[in-house]
C-alpha atoms as an extended CHARMM CRD file, in Angstrom:
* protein
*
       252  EXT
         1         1  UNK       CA             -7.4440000000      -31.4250000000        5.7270000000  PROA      1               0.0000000000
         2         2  UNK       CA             -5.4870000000      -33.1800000000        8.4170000000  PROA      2               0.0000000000
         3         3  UNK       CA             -7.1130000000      -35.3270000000       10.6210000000  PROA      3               0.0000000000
         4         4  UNK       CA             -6.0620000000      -33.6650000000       13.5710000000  PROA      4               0.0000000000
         5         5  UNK       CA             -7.9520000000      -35.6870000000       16.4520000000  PROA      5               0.0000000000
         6         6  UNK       CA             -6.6230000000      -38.7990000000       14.6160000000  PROA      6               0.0000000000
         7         7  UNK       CA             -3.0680000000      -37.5310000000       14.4400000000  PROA      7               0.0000000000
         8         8  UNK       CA             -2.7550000000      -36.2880000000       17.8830000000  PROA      8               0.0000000000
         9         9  UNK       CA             -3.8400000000      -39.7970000000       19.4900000000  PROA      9               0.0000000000
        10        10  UNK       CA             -1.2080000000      -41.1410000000       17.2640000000  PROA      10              0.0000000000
        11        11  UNK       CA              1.4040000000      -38.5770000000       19.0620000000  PROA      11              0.0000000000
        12        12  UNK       CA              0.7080000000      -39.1150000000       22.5150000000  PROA      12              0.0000000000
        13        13  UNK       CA              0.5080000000      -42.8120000000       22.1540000000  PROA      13              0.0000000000
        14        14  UNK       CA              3.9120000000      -42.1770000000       21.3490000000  PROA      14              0.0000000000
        15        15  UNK       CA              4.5940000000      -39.5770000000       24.2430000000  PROA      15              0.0000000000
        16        16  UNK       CA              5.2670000000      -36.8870000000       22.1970000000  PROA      16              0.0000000000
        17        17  UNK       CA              2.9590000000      -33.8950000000       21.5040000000  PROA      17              0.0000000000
        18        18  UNK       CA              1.3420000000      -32.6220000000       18.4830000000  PROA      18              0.0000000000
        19        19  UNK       CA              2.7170000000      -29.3840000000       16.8420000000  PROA      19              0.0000000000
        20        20  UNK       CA              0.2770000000      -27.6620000000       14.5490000000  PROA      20              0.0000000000
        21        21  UNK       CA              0.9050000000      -25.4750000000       11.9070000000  PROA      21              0.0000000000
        22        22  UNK       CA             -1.9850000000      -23.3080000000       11.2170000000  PROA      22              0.0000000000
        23        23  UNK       CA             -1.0000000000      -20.1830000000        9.3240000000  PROA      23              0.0000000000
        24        24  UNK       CA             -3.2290000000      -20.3460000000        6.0780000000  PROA      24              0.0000000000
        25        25  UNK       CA             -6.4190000000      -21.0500000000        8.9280000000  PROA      25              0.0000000000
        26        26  UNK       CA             -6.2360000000      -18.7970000000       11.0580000000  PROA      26              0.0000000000
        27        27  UNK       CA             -7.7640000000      -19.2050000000       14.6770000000  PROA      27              0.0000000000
        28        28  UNK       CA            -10.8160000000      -17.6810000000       12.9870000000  PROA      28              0.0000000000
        29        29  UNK       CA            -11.3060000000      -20.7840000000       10.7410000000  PROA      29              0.0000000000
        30        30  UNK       CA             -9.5780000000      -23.4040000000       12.7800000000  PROA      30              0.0000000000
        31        31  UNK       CA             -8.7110000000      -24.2910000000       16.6820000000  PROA      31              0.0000000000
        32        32  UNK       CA             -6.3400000000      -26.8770000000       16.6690000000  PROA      32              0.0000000000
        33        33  UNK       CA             -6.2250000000      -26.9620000000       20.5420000000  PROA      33              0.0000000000
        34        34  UNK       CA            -10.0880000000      -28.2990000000       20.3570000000  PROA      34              0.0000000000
        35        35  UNK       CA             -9.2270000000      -31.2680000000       18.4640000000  PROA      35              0.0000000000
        36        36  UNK       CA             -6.0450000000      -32.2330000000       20.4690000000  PROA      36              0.0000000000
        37        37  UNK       CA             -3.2650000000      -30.8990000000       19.7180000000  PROA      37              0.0000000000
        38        38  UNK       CA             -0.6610000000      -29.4510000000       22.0750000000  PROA      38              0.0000000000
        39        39  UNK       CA              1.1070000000      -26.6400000000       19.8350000000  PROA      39              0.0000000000
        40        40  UNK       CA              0.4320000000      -24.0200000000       17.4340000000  PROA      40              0.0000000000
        41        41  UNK       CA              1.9310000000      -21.7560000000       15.0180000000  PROA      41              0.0000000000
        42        42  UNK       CA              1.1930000000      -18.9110000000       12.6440000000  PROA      42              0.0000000000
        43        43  UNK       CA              3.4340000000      -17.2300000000       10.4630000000  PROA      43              0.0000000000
        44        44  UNK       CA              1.7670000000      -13.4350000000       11.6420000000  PROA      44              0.0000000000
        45        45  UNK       CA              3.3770000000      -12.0330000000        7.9150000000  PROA      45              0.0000000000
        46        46  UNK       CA              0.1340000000      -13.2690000000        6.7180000000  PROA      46              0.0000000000
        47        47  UNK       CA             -3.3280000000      -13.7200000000        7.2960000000  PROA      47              0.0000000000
        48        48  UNK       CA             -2.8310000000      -12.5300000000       11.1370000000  PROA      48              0.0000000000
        49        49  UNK       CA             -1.1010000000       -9.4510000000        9.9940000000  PROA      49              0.0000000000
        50        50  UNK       CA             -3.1480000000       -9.2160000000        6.9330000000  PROA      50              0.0000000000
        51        51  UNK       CA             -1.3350000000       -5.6420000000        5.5100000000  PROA      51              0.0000000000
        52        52  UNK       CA              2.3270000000       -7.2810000000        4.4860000000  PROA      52              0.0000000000
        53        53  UNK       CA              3.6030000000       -4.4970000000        6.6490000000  PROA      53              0.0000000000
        54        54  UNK       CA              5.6480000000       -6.3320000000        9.2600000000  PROA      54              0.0000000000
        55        55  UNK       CA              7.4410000000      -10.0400000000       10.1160000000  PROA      55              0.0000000000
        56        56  UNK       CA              6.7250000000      -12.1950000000       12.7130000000  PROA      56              0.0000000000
        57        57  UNK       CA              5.1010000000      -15.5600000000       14.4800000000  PROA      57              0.0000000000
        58        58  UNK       CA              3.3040000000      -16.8510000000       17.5190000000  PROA      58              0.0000000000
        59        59  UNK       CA              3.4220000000      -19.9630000000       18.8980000000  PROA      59              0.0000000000
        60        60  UNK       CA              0.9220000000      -21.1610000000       21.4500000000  PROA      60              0.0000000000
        61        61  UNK       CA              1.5770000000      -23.5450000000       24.1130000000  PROA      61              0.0000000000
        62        62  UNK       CA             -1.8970000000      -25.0270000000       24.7490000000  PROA      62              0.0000000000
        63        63  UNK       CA             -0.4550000000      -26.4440000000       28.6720000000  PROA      63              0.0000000000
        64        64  UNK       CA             -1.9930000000      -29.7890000000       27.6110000000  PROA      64              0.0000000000
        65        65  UNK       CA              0.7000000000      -32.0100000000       27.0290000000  PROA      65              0.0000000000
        66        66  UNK       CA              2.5890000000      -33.7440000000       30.0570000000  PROA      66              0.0000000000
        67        67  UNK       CA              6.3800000000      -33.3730000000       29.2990000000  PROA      67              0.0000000000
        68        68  UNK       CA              7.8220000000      -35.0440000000       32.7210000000  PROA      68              0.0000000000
        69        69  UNK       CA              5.4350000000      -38.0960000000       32.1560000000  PROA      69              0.0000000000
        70        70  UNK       CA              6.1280000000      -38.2510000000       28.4520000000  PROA      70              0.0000000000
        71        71  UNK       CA             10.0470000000      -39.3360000000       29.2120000000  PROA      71              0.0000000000
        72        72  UNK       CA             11.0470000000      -38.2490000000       25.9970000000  PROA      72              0.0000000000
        73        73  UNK       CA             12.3680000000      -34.3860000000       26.9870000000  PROA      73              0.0000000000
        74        74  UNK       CA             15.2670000000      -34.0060000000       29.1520000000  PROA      74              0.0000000000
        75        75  UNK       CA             16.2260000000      -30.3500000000       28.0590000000  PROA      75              0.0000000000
        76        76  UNK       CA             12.8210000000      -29.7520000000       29.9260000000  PROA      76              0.0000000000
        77        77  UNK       CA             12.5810000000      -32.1920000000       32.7700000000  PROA      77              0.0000000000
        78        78  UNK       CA             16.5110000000      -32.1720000000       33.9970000000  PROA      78              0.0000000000
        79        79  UNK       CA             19.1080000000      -29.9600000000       34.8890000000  PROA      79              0.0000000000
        80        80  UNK       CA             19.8890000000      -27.5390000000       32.1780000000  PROA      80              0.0000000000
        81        81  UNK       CA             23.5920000000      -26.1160000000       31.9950000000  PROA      81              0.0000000000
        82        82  UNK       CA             23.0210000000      -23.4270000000       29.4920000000  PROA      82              0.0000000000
        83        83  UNK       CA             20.4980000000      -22.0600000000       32.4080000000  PROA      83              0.0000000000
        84        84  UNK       CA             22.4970000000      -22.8170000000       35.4870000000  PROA      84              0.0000000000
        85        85  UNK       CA             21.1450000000      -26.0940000000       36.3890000000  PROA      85              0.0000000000
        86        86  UNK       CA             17.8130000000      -24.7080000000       36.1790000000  PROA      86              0.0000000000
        87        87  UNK       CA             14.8520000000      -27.5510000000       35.1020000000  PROA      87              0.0000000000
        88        88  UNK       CA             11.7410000000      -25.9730000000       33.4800000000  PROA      88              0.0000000000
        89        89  UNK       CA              9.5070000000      -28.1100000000       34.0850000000  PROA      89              0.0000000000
        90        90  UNK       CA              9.6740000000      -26.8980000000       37.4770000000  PROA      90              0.0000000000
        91        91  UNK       CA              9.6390000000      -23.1830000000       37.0280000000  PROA      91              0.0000000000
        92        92  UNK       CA              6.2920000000      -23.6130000000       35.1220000000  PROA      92              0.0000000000
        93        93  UNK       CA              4.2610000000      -26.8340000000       35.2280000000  PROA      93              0.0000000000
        94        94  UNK       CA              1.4190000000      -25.8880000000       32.6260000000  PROA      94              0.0000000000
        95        95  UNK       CA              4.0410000000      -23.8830000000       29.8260000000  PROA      95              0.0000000000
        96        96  UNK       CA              7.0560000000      -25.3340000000       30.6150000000  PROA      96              0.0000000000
        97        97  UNK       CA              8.0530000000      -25.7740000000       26.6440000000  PROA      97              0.0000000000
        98        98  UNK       CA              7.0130000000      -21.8020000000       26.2280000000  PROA      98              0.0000000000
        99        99  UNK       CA              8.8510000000      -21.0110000000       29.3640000000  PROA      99              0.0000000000
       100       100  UNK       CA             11.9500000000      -22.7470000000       27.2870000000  PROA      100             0.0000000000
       101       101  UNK       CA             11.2870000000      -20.9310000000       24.1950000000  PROA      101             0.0000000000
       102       102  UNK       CA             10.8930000000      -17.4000000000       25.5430000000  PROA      102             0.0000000000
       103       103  UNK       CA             13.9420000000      -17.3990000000       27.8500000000  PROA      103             0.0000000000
       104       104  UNK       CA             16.3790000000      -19.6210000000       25.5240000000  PROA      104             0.0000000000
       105       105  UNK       CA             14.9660000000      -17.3220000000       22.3190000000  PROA      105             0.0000000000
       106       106  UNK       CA             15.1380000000      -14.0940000000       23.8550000000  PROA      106             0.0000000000
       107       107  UNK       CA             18.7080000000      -14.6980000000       25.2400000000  PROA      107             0.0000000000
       108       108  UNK       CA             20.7120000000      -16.5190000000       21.7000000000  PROA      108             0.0000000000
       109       109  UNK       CA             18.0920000000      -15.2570000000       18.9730000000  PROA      109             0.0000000000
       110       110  UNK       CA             16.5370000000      -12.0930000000       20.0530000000  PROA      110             0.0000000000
       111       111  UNK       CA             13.0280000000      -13.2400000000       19.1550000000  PROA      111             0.0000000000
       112       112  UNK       CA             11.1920000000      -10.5530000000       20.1740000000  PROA      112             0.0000000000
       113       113  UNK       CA              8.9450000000       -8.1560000000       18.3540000000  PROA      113             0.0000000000
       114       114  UNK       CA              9.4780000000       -4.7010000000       17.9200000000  PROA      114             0.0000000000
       115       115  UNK       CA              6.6480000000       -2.2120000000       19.1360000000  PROA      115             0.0000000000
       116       116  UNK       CA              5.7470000000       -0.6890000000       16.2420000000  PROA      116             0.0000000000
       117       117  UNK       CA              5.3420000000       -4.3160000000       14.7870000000  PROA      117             0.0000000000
       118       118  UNK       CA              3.6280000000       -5.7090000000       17.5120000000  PROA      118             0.0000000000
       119       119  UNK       CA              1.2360000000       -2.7890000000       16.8260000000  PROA      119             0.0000000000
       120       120  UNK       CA              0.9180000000       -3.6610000000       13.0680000000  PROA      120             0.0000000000
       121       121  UNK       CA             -0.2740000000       -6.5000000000       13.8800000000  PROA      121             0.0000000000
       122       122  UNK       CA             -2.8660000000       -6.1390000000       16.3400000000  PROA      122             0.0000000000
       123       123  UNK       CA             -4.4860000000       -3.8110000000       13.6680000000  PROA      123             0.0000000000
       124       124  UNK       CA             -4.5780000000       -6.6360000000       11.5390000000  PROA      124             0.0000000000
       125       125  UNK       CA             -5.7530000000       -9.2070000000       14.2980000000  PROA      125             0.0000000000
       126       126  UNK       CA             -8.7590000000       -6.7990000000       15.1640000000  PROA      126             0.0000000000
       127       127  UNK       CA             -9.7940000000       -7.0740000000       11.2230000000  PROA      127             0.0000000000
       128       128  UNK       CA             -9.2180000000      -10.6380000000       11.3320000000  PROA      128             0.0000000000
       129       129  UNK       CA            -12.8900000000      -11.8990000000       10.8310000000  PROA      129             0.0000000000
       130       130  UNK       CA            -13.9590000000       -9.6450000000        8.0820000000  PROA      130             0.0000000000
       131       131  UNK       CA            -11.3920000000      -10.4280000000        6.2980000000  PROA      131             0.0000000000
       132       132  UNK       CA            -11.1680000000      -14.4120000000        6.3800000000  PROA      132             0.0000000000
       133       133  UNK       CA            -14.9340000000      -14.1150000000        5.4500000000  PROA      133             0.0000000000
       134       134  UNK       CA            -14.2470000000      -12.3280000000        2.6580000000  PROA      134             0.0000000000
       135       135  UNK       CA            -11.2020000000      -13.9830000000        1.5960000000  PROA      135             0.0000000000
       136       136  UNK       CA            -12.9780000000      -17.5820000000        1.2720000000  PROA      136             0.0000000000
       137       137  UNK       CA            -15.9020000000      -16.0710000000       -0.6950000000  PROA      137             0.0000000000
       138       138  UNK       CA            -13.7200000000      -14.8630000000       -2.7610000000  PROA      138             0.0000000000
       139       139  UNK       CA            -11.8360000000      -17.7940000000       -2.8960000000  PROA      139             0.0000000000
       140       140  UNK       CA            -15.2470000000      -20.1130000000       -3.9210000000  PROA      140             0.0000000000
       141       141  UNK       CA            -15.9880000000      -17.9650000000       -6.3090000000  PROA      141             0.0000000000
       142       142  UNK       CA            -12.5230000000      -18.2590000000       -7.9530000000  PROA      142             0.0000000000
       143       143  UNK       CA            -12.7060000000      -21.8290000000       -7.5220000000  PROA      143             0.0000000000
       144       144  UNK       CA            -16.2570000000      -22.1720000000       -9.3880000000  PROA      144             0.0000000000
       145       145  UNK       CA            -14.5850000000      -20.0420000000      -12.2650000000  PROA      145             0.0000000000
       146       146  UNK       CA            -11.7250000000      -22.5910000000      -12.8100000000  PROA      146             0.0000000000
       147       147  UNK       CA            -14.0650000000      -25.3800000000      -12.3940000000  PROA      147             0.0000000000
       148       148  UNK       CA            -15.7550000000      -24.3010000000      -15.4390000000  PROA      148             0.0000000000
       149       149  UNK       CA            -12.9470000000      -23.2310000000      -17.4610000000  PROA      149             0.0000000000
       150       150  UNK       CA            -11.7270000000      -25.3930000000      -20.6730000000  PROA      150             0.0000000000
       151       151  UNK       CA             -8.5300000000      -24.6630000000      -20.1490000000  PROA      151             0.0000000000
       152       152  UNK       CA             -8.1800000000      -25.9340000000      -16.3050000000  PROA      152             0.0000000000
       153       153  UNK       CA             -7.1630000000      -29.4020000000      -16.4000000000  PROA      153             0.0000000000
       154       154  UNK       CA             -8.1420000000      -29.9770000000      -12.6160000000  PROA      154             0.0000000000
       155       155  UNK       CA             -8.2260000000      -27.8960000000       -9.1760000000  PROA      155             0.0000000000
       156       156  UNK       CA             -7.4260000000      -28.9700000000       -5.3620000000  PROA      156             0.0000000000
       157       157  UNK       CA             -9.3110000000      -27.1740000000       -2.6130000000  PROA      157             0.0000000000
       158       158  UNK       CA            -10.7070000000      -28.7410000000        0.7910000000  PROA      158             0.0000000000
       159       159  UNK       CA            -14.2320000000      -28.6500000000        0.1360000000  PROA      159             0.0000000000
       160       160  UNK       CA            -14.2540000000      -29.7220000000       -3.2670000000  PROA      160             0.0000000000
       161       161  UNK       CA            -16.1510000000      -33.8450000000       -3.2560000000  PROA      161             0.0000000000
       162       162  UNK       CA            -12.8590000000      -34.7180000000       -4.8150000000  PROA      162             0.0000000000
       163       163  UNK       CA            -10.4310000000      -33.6680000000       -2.4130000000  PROA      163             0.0000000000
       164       164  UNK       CA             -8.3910000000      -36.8040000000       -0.9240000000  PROA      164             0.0000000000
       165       165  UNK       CA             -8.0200000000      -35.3110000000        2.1040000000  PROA      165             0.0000000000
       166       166  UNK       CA            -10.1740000000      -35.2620000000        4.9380000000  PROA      166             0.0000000000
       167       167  UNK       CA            -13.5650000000      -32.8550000000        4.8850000000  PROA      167             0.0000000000
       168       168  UNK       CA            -12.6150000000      -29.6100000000        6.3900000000  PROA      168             0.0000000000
       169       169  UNK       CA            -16.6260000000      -29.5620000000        7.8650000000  PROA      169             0.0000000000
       170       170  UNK       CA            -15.6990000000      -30.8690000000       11.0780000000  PROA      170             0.0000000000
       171       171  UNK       CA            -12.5420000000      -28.2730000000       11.8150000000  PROA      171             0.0000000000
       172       172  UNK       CA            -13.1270000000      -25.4400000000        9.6830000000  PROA      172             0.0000000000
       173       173  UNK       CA            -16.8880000000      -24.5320000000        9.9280000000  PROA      173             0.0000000000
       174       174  UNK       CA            -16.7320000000      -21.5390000000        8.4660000000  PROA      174             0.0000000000
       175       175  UNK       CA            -14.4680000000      -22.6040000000        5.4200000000  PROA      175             0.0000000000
       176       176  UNK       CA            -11.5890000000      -24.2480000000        4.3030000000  PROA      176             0.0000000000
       177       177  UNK       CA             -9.3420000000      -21.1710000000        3.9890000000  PROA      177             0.0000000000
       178       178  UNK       CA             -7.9360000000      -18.8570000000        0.7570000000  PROA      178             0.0000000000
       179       179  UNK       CA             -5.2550000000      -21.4880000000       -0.4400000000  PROA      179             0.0000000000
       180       180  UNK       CA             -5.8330000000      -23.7050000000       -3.1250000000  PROA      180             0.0000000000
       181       181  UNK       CA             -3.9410000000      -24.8140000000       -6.4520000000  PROA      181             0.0000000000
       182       182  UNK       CA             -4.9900000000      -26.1180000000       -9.8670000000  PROA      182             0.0000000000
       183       183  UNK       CA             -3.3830000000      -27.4860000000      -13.0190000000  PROA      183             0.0000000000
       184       184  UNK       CA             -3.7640000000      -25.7620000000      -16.8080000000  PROA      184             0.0000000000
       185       185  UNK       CA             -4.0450000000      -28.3270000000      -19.6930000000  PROA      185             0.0000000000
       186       186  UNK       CA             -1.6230000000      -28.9310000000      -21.8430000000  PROA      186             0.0000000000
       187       187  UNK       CA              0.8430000000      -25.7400000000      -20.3960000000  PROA      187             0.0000000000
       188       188  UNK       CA              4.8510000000      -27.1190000000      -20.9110000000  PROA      188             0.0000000000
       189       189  UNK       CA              5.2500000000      -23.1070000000      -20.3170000000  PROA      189             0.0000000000
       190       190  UNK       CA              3.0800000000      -22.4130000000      -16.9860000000  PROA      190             0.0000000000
       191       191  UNK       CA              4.3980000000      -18.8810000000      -17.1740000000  PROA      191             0.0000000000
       192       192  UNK       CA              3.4600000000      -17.7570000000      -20.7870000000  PROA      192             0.0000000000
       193       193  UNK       CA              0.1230000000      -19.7070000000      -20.3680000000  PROA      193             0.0000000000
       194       194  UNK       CA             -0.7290000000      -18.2260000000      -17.2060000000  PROA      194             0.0000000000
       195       195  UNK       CA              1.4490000000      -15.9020000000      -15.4020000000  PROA      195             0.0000000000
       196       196  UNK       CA              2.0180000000      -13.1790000000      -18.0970000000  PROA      196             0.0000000000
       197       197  UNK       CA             -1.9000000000      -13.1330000000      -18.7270000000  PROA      197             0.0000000000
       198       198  UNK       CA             -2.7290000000      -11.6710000000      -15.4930000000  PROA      198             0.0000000000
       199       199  UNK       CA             -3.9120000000       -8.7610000000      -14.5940000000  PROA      199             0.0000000000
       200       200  UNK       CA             -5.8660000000       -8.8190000000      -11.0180000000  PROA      200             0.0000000000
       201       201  UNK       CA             -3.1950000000      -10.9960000000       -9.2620000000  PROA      201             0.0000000000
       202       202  UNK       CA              0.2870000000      -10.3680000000       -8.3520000000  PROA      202             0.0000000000
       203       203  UNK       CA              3.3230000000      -13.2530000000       -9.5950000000  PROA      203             0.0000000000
       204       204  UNK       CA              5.3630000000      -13.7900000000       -6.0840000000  PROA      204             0.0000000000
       205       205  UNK       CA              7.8490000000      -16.2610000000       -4.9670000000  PROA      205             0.0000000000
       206       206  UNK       CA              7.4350000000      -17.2390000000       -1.9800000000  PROA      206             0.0000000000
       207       207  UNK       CA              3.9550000000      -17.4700000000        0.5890000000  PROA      207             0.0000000000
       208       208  UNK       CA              4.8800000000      -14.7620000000        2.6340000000  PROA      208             0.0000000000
       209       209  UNK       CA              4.5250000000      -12.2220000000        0.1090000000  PROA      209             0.0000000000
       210       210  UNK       CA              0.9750000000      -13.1700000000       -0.3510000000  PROA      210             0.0000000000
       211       211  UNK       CA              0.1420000000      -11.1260000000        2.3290000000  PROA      211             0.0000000000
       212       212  UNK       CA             -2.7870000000       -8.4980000000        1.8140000000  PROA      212             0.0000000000
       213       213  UNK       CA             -3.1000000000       -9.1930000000       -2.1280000000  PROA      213             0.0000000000
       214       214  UNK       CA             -4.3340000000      -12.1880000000       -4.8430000000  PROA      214             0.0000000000
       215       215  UNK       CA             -0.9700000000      -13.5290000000       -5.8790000000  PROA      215             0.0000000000
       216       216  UNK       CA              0.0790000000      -16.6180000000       -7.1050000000  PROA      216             0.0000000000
       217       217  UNK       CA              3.0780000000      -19.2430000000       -7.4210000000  PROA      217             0.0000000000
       218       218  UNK       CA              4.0580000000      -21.4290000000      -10.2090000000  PROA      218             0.0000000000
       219       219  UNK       CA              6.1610000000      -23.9360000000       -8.9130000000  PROA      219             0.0000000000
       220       220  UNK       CA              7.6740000000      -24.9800000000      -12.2790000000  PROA      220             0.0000000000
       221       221  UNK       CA              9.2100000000      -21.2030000000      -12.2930000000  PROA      221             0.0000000000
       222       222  UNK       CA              9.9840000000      -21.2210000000       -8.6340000000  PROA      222             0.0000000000
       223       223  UNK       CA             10.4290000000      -24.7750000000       -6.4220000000  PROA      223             0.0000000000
       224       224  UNK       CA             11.0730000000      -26.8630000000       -9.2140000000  PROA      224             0.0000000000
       225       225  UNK       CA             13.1600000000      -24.0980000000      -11.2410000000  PROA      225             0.0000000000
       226       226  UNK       CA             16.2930000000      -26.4030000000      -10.9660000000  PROA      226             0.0000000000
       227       227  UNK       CA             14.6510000000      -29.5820000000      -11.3260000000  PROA      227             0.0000000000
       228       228  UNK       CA             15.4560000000      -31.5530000000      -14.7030000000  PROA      228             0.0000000000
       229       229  UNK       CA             12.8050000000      -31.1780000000      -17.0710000000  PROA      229             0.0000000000
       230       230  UNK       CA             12.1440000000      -35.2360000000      -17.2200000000  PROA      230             0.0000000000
       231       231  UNK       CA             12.2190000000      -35.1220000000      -13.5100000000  PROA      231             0.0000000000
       232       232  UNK       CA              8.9740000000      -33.0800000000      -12.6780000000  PROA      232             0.0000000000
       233       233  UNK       CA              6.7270000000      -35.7220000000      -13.2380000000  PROA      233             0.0000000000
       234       234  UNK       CA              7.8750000000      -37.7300000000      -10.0890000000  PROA      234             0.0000000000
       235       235  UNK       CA              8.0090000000      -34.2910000000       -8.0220000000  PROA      235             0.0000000000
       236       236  UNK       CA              4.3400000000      -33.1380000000       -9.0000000000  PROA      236             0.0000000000
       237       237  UNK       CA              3.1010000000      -36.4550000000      -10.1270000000  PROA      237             0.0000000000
       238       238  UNK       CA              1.4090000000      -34.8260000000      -13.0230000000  PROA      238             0.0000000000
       239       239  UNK       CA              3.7270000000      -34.6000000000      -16.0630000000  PROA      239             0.0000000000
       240       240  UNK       CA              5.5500000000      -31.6480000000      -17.7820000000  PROA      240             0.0000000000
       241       241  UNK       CA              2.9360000000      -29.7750000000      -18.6530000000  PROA      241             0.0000000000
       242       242  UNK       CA              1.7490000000      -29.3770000000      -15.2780000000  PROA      242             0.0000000000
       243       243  UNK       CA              1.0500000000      -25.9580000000      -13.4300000000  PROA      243             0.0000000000
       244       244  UNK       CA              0.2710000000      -25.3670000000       -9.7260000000  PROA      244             0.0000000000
       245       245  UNK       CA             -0.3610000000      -22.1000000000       -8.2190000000  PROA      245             0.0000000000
       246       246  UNK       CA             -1.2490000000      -20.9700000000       -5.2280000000  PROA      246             0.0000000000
       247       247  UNK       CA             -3.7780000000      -18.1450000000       -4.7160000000  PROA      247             0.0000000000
       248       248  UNK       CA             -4.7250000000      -15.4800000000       -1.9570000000  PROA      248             0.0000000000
       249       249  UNK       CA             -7.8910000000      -13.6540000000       -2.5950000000  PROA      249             0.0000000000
       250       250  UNK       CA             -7.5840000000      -10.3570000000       -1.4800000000  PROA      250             0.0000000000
       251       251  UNK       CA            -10.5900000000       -8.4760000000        0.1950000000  PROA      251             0.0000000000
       252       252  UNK       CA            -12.8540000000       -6.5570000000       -2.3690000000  PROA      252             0.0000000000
């Protein structure tokens, strides 16, 4: 887990704020904003959504950072000619990054949501805590299965004592999330070992089709699919044999 208080000193020592990417989380499981840090985003195709029935994001301007006193952002502190002059950080002194992003987004990208799936996914968000509950009991449970397994040559997960990363007790309270890989022994084929031997899990290529289902991702097949053979040892740092894959537990 990142050390997020750590990490945002670090920023604003530097005058610049602290973006946070927080999709796998949640809110429900982690609040960046309490433990300094000045932006967040979700990818909503996910956990927010929950129902892999729409596409979209949210970013959250948390108003905490100081952008004028910073000296670092002159698209949002002076004259901007693709706005007529106009300086944002005096339209809006608490959001004035957000104002940015709506008005300059809306205009050249059209990021906006439709209704129907703006409405998709506030049935999702309403559902939100059941399901992240769910989804990292599952998830533990999965985790003590591979743990135990002769054929699992080693898993990584947050709350495991060996995780190199930082303990997810003092963020994520309620759990470390429903995201986690491991490696099979002795696999040069992850896919015949693994991925045609399923049967309650879904073989995707990519995170957001995770979505409301357990799925997982061997990165030998899919990231490292053009990757010289003799080369995947310095990309994974495991060897040839070695197979990550990322799960989702889906609610049962």
């Amino acid at each position: 887990m990142l050390d997020i208080a750590g990490v945002a000193e670090i920023a604003h020592e530097h005058g610049v704020p602290l973006l946070v990417e927080s999709t796998f989380p949640t809110p429900y499981l982690l609040r960046p904003f309490e433990h300094g840090a000045d932006l967040v985003y979700h990818s909503a195709t996910k956990f927010l959504g929950g129902h892999g029935t729409m596409i979209g994001g949210v970013l959250v301007d948390g108003g905490t950072f100081d952008f004028p006193a910073s000296g670092r952002f002159p698209e949002l502190t002076e004259p901007y000619d693709g706005f007529h002059g106009m300086v944002f950080a005096e339209e809006s002194i608490v959001a004035l990054f957000l104002l940015r992003m709506r008005r300059e987004g809306l205009r050249d990208f059209g990021a906006c949501l439709h209704s129907q799936a703006a409405w998709q996914l506030l049935q999702g968000i309403e559902t939100l805590p059941l399901r992240m509950d769910r989804h990292v009991a599952n998830t533990r449970k999965v985790i003590e299965f591979l743990l135990s397994s002769p054929a699992v040559e080693g898993v990584a997960y947050p709350e495991l004592p060996t995780a190199t990363t930082r303990s997810p007790s003092a963020c994520c309270r309620r759990g470390a999330g429903a995201v986690f890989s491991f490696n099979l022994k002795g696999a040069a084929c992850p896919r015949r070992a693994s991925s045609s031997n399923r049967s309650r899990c879904f073989h995707i290529s990519r995170m957001s089709a995770t979505r409301a289902r357990s799925s997982s991702i061997p990165p030998r097949r899919r990231i490292s699919a053009w990757m010289p053979w003799r080369s995947l040892p310095q990309a994974s740092g495991r060897g040839a044999s070695v197979f990550r894959s990322d799960w989702k537990t889906r609610t049962t």
